[in-house]
N, C-alpha and C positions, 0 to 999 in steps of 0.2 A: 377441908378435904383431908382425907384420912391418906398418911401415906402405901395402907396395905389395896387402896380402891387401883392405884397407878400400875402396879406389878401385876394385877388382877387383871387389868383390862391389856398388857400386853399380852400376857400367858393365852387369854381369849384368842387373840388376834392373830397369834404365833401356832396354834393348835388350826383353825381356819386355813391358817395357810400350808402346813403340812398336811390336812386333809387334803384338799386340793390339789397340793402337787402329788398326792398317792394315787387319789383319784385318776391324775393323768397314766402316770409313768407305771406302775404296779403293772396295767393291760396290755403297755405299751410294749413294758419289759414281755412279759406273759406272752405276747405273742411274737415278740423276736424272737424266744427260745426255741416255741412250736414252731416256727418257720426254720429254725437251723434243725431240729429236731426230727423233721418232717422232706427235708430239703425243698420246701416249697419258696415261690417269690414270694413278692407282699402280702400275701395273703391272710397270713395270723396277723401281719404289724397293722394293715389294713381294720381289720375287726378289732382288735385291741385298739385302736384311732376312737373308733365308733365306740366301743363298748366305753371309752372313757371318756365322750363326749355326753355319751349317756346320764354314766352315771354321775357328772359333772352340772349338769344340766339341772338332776335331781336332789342334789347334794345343794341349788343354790336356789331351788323351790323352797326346797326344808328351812335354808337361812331365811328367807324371804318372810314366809309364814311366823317364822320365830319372833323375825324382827318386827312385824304386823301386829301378833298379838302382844308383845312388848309395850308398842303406841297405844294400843287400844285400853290396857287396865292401866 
């Protein structure tokens, strides 16, 4: 096993995981602003919840699919 495969597959693993946490908190932040912004209650943190459950949701189709045709060739 080559040592540059081990570095490679953490960097992998470490970029996953900082997608995901942006995915969460980027919307989460985004609509705590627009609610002090706005002086409204939950209502942006509420949708930014949503919008990052969304795009979280899609974001782990995308890996899924990746990892899929990966097994397959």
């Amino acid at each position: 096993m080559s040592k540059n495969i081990l570095p490679q597959k953490y960097m992998e693993y470490l970029g996953l995981g900082a997608e995901i946490a942006a995915s969460l908190v980027i919307p989460l932040l985004a609509g705590y602003l627009l609610d002090k912004y706005f002086e409204t209650s939950p209502i942006f943190i509420l949708l930014g919840v949503l919008a990052g459950m969304i795009i979280f949701g899609l974001m782990i189709a995308r890996i899924n699919r990746k990892l899929n045709n990966r097994d397959n060739d």
